[in-house]
N, C-alpha and C positions, 0 to 999 in steps of 0.2 A: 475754605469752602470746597476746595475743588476734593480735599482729603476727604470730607463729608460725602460727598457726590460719589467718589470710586468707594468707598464704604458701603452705599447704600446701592449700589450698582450690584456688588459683591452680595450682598444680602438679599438679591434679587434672581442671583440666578440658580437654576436648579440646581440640588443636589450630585447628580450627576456630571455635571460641569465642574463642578467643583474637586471632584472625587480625579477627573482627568489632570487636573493638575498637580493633585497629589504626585512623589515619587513612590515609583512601583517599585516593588521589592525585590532584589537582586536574586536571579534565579542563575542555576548555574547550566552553560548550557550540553543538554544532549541529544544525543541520536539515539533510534531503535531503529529497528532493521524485521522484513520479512522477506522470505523467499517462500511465500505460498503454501498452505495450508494442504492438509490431503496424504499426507507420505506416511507410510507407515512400516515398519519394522519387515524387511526382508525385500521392501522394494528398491535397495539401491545396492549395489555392489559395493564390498573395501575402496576400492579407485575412486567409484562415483559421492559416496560420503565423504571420503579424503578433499573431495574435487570440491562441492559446495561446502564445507565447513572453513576449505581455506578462500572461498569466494566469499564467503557470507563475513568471514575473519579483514578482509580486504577492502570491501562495502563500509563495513565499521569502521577501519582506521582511517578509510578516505575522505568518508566526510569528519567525522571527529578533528581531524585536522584542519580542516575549513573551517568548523566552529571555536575550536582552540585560536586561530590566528584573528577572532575578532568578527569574520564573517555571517553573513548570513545565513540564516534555518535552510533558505530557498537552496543559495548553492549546496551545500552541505547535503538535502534532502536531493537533489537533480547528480551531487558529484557521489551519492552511493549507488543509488541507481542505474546510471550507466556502468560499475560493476556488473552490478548483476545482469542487465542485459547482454552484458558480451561473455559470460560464461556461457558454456553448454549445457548448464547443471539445471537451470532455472527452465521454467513456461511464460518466457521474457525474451525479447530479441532473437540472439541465437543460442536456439533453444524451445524454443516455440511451438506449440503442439501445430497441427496441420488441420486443415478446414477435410470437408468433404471431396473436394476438388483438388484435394493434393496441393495448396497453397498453403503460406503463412500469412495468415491478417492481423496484424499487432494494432493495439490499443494504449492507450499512456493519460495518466493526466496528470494536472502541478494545481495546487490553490494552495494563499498565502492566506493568513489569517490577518493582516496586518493589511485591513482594506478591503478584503475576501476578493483579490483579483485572482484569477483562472484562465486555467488554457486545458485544451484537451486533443486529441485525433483520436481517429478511429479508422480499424480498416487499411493501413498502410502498408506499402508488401517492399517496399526499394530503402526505407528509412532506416538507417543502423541502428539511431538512436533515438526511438520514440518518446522517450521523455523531453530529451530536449527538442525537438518540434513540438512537444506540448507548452514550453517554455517561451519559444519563439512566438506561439502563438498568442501568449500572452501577453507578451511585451511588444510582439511589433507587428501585430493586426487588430483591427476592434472586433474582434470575434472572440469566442470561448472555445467553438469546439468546432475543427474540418473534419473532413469525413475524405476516404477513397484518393483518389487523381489527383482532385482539387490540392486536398492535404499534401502530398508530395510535390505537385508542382512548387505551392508556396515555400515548400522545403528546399527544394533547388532554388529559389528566386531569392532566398535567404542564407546559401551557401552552406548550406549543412549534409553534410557526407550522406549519400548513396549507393547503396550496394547492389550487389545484383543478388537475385530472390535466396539461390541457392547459399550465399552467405548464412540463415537460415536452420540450414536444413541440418541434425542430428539424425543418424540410422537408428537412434532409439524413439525416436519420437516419428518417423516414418513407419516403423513398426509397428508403433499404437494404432495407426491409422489404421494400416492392413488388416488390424486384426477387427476392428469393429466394421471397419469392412465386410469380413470373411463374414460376422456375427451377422449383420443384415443382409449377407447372401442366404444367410441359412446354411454356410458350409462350415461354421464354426459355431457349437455353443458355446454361448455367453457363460462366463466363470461363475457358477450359483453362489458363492460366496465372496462374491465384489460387494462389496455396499455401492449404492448408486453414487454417490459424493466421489466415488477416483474419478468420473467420468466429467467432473465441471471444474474441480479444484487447481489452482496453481496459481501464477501471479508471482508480483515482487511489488517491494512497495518499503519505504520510509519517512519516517516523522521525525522532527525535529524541533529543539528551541532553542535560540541563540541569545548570545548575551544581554540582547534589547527586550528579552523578552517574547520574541517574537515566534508567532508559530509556523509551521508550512507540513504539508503533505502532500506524497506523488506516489504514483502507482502505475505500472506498465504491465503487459500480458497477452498473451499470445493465444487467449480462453480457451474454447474448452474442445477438444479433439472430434473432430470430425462435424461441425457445425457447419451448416446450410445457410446459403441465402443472403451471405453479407452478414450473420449476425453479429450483433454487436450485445456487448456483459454491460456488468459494473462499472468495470476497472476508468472509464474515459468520461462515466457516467456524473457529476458534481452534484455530489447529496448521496449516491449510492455508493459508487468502489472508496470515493476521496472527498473530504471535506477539512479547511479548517477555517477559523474566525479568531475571536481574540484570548478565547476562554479553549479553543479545545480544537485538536488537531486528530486525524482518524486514516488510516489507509486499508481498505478490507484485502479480503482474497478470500474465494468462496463461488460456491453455487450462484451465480452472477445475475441471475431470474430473481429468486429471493430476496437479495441484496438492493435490489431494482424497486421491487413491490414494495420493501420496507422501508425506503429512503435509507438502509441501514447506517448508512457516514453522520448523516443529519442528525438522524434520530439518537444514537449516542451522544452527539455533543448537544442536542436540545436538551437531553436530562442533565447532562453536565447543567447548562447554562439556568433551566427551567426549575430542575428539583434540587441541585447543589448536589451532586451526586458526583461520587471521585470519578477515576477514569477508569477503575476494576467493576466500580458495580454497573457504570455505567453500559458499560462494555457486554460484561457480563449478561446484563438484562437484556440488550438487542440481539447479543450473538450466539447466547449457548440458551437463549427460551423463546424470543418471536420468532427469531429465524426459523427455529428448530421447531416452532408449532405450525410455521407454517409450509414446512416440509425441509428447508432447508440445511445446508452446511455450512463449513467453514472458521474464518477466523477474521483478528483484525491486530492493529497498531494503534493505541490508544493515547495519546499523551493532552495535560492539562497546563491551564499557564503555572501551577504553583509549580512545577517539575515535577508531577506524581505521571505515572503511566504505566500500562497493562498489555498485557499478550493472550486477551480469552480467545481461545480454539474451543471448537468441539469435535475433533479427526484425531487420527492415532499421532497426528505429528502436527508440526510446522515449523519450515525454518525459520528463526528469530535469531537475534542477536543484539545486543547494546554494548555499551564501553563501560566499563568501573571504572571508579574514582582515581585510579591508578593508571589508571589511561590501556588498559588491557583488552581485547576485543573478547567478550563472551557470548557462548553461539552455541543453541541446540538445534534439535531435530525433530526428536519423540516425545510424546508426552512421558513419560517415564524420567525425562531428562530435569534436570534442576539449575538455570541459571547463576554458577555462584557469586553470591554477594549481595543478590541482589531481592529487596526486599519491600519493591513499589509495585510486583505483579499482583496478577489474584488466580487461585485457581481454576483452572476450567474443566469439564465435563467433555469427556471421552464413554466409546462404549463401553457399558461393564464396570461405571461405578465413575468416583473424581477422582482427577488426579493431586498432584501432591501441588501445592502451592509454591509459586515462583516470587 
């Protein structure tokens, strides 16, 4: 009787239910990496490419390692990050472009797919490492997202390292300021052949899936040079800089207005989830044609639960990078550039035609 009864219990419950108890299919796991979208051929020096290709080279092996040993997407995604925030190379931690007022106000966020738990800040100027006060805040407040003081304070009250501001500060990125500076004095024209996108773009940000299947994305940023007012981008924003759920994981970097209007994080993994759409077209579709119709830049991190994922840009560059099969870190720059091995990108649109497929 009773075998009857769990029979007919089983026959009773939705489809769905039942699909949850199935075993998932072993994905093998990886990381992708960005260091911010925007660069383009003549804007770095020998030193400073040398500088982020072996930071970006660094990011890769560090989390990679964490998901080799069994670990989770979260650490993995939190332990490449804090690379990049503590180069100089990046518009992340230190390295950070400068506000209007000659500060740095860093942004960061973490969401897991596995429960869609979230943490964010915005706005913090004493945090070394604004991902992980995103982290923190995730796990040890019922909040999502602090803002300014408040943020920092909790950051001390949680014992997580503080610096003093000028920790910060790069003379190259001091000098962007002066000069848009100079530009709205009227004592400097503005370069006629800037496109407006070098003026929002930068960021770092990584995706991950670890052996459980599991997804996570984070993203940090120091926005966009010479911005007023406290403002605040994407990057902190859950649905616009960073998203992920069970199906589909996303870190942008981009014109951070855009990214904002378009829900762009969400809205990629809704087609994932909505149309079945991989993680190149999806990508593709939000990043290199809504954005782009509705004035905007940029790029993204795209990864799905089967292991497929993407790096569509629309800028002369973006740093990216992922691990081969061999356990090797591979890292570009430019779009001209060709990730070798690797055959889960999708092409993206740069000015002046597509580029070659990644």
């Amino acid at each position: 009787m009773r075998t009857l009864l769990t029979a007919a219990l089983m026959l009773a419950l939705p489809a769905a239910a039942l699909a949850d108890e199935a075993p998932k299919k072993a994905v093998t796991p990886q990381l992708i990496i960005h260091g911010g979208a925007g660069v383009a051929p003549g804007d770095l020096s020998a030193e400073e490419e040398r500088g982020a290709r072996a930071a970006l080279q660094e990011a890769l092996l560090r989390g990679q390692a964490i998901l080799k040993a069994g670990k989770s997407a979260q650490e993995a995604v939190v332990a490449a990050i804090v690379v990049l925030e503590d180069s100089p190379y990046f518009n992340a931690g230190r390295g950070a472009v400068f506000t209007h007022e000659g500060r740095n106000e860093l942004d960061a966020s973490l969401m897991l797919g596995n429960g869609q738990r979230a943490g964010a800040v915005a706005g913090v100027r004493r945090v070394k490492n604004p991902i992980t006060l995103a982290q923190a805040v995730m796990e040890q407040s019922p909040h999502v997202m602090l803002t300014g003081q408040g943020a920092e304070t909790f950051a001390k009250e949680k014992g997580l390292p503080l610096v003093e501001p000028d920790w910060f500060r790069t003379e190259k990125r001091w000098q962007q300021l002066q000069r848009r500076l100079a530009e709205e004095a009227g004592k400097q024209a503005a370069r006629s052949d800037e496109a407006e996108y070098r003026r929002y773009v930068g960021t770092v940000g990584a995706v991950a899936i670890d052996a459980q299947g599991h997804l996570a994305a984070g993203t940090s940023t120091g926005g966009m040079t010479n911005k007023r007012w406290n403002r605040v981008g994407d990057s902190p924003v859950i649905g616009a800089g960073t998203w992920a759920d069970s199906r589909c994981a996303v870190s942008g970097t981009g014109w951070g207005e855009f990214y904002i209007r378009s829900a762009a994080a969400h809205n990629i993994c809704a087609r994932v989830a909505h149309r079945g759409e991989s993680a190149a077209q999806a990508g593709g579709k939000v990043i290199n044609e809504e954005i782009v119709a509705l004035g905007g830049d940029g790029g993204a991190l795209v990864m799905t639960a089967d292991g497929g994922y993407a790096f569509p840009f629309n800028t002369p560059g973006m740093y990216r990078g992922w691990v081969s099969v061999d356990g090797t870190p591979q890292v570009a720059i430019y779009a001209s550039e060709t990730l070798q091995g690797d055959v889960k990108t999708a092409a993206h649109k740069v000015a002046g035609g597509d580029a070659p497929a990644h």
